[in-house]
C-alpha positions as CSV (number, residue, x, y, z in Angstrom):
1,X,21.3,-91.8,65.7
2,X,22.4,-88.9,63.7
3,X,23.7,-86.4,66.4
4,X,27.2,-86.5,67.1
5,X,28.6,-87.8,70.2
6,X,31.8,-87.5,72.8
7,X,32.8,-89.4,75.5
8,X,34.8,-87.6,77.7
9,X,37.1,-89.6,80.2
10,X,38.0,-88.1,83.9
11,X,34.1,-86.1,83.9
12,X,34.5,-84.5,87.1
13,X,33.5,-81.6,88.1
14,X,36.0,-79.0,87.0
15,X,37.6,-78.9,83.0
16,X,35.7,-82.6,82.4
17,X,32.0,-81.5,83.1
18,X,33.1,-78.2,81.1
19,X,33.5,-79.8,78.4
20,X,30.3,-81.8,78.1
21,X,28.7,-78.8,78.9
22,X,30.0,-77.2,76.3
23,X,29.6,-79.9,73.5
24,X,26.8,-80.7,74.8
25,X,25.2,-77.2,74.1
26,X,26.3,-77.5,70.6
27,X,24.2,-80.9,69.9
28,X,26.2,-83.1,71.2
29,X,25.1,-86.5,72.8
30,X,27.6,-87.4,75.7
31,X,29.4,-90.1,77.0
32,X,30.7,-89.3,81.0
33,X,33.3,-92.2,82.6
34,X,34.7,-91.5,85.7
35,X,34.8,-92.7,89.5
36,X,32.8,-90.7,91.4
37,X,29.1,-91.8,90.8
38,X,27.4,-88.9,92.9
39,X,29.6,-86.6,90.2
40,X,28.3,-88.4,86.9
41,X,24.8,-88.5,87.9
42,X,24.1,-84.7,88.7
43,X,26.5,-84.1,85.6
44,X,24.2,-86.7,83.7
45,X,20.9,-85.0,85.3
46,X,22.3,-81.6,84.0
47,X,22.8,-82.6,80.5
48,X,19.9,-84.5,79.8
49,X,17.7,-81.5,81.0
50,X,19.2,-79.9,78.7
51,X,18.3,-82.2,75.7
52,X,21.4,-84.4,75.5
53,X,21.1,-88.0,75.7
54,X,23.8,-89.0,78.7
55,X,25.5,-92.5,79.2
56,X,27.5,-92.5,82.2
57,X,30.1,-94.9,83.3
58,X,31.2,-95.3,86.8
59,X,34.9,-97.1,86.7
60,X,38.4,-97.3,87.3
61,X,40.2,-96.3,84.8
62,X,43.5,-98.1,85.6
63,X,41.3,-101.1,85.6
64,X,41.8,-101.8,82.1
65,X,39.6,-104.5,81.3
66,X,36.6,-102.8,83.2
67,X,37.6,-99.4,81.6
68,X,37.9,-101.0,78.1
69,X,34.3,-102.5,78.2
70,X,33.0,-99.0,79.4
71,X,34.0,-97.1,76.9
72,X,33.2,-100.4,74.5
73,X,29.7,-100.5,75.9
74,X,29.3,-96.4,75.4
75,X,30.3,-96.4,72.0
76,X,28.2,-99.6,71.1
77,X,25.0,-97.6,73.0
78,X,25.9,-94.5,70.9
79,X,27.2,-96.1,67.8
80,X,29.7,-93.5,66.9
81,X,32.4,-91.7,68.5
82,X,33.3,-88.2,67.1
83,X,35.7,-86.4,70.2
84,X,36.9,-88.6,72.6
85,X,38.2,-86.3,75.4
86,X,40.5,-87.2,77.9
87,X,41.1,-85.2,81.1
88,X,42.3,-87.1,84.0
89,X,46.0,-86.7,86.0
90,X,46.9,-87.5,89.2
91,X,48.4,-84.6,91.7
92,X,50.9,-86.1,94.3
93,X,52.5,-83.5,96.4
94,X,55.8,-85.8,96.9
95,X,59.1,-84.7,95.5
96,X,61.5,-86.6,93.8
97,X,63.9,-87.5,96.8
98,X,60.5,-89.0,98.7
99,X,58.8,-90.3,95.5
100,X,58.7,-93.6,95.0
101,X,58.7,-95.9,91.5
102,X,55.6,-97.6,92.4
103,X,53.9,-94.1,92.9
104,X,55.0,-92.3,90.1
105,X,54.1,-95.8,88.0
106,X,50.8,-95.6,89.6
107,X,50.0,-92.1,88.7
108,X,51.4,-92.7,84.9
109,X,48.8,-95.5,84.3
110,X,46.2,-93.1,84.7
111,X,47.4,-89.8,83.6
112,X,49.1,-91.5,80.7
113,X,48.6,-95.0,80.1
114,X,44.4,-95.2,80.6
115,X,44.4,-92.7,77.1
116,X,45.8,-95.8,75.4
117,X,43.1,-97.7,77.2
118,X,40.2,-95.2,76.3
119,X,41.5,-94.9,72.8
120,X,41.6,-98.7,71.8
121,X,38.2,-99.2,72.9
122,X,36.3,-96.1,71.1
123,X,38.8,-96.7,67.8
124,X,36.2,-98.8,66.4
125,X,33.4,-96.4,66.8
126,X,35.6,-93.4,65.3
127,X,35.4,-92.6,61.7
128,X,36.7,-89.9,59.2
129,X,36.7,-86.5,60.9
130,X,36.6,-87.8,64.6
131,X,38.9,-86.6,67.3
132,X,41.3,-87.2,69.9
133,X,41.3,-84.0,72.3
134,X,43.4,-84.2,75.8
135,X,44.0,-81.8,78.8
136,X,47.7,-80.3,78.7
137,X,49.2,-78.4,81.1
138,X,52.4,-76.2,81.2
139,X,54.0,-79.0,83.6
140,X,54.8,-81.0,80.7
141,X,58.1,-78.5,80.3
142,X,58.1,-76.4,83.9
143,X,57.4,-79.2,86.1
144,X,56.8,-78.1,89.8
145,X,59.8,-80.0,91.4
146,X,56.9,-80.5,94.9
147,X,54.4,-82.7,92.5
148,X,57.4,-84.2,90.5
149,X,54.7,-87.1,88.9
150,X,52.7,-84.8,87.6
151,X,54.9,-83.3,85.2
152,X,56.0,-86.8,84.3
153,X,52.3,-87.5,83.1
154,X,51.4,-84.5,81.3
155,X,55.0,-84.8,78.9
156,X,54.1,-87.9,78.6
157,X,50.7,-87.4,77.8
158,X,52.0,-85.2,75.1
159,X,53.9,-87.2,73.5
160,X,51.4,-89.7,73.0
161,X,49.1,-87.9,71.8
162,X,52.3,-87.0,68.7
163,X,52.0,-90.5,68.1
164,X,48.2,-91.1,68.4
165,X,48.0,-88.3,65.7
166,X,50.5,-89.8,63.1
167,X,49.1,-92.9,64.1
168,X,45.3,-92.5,62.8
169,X,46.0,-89.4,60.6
170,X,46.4,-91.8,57.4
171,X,42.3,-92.6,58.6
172,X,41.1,-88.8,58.7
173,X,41.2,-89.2,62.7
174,X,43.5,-86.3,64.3
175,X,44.7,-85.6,68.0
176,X,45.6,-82.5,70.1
177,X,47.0,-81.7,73.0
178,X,45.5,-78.5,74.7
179,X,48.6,-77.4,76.9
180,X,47.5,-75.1,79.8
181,X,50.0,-72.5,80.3
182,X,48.1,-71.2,84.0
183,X,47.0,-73.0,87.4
184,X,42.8,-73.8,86.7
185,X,41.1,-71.6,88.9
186,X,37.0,-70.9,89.6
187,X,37.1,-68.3,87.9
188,X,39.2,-65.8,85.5
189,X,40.8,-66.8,82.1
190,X,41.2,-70.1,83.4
191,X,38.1,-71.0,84.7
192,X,36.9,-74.7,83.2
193,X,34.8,-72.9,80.6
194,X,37.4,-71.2,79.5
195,X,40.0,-73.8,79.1
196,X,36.8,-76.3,77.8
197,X,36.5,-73.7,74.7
198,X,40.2,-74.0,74.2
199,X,39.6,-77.6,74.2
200,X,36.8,-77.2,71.6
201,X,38.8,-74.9,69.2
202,X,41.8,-77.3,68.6
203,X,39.2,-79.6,67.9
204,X,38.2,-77.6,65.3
205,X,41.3,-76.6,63.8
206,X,41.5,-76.8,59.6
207,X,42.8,-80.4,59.0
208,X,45.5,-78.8,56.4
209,X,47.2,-76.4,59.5
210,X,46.4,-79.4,62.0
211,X,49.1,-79.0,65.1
212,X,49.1,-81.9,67.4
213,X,50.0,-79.2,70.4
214,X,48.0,-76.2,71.2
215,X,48.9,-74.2,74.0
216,X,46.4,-71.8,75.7
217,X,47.6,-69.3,77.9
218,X,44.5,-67.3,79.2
């Protein structure tokens, strides 16, 4: 199988489905895991109409052995790996005086955590020239004190993905955050295509001026 592939994690229906729309139109063959079945399989009807071949995955990511062997049993279907995309976070209106450790934990192992999930399994399948793209957003650095776990996933989202980069950089592989500086709206200069062709630019960015951070801001 010659065309490339991505496997974008947390496919629903806003920035996710964006995004393998977008790849998808440039010859991409997709991978979709996520929770919502009904979501994956009109996504997965979409795509293939339009000439993409479409694995979808139905899991939990904070399940980490059933997310592993998803994203191990995509990868093995495809064979390669070349942008593994991850986009979900979990929004929790509770502040920090009501929040609770074993909610903000909770909402860390997916907005954080399942990347390191995700990652491990498609490694294998990633060669030279293959990235690591995630979905940012401004509340890494001006949190909104009302959804105080979010913040607390997307800096530490970031920060990973620093170390991801320096990690597999040595093997040609690079990673980039894409940090939304703007609430995701239906429409306007964040509407999901828009931030999806943010997304596909730092992916494209000259491996000698590579920044691990990219910020759009509409």
């Amino acid at each position: 199988m010659n065309r490339p592939v991505i496997v974008v994690v947390g496919a629903g229906p806003g920035v996710g489905a964006a995004v393998a729309r977008l790849f998808a139109r440039e010859g991409y063959d997709v991978g979709l895991v996520g929770r919502d079945a009904a979501t994956l399989r009109r996504l997965a009807d979409e795509l293939a109409g339009a000439g993409a071949t479409v694995h979808p995955a139905v899991v939990d990511l904070v399940d980490v052995p059933a997310a592993s062997a998803a994203v191990s049993d995509l990868a093995e279907a495809f064979g390669r790996v070349d942008v593994l995309h991850f986009n979900p976070s979990v929004f929790r209106e509770k502040g920090p005086l009501v929040l609770s450790v074993a909610e903000l934990l909770d909402d860390v192992a997916l907005g954080v955590g399942a990347l390191l999930t995700v990652l491990q399994a498609a490694r294998p399948f990633m060669g030279e020239g293959a990235r690591v793209t995630v979905t940012g957003s401004m509340a890494a650095d001006r949190p909104w004190h009302r959804a105080a776990s979010l913040g607390v996933q997307k800096a530490g989202l970031r920060n990973l993905v620093h170390s991801i980069d320096a990690a597999l950089g040595p093997a040609g592989i690079r990673a980039v955050s894409v940090t939304v500086r703007g609430a995701l709206a239906p429409e306007g200069p964040f509407a999901p295509d828009r931030v999806a062709a943010a997304i596909r630019a730092a992916a494209a960015q000259p491996e000698d001026s590579w920044r691990t951070e990219v910020e759009y801001a509409g």
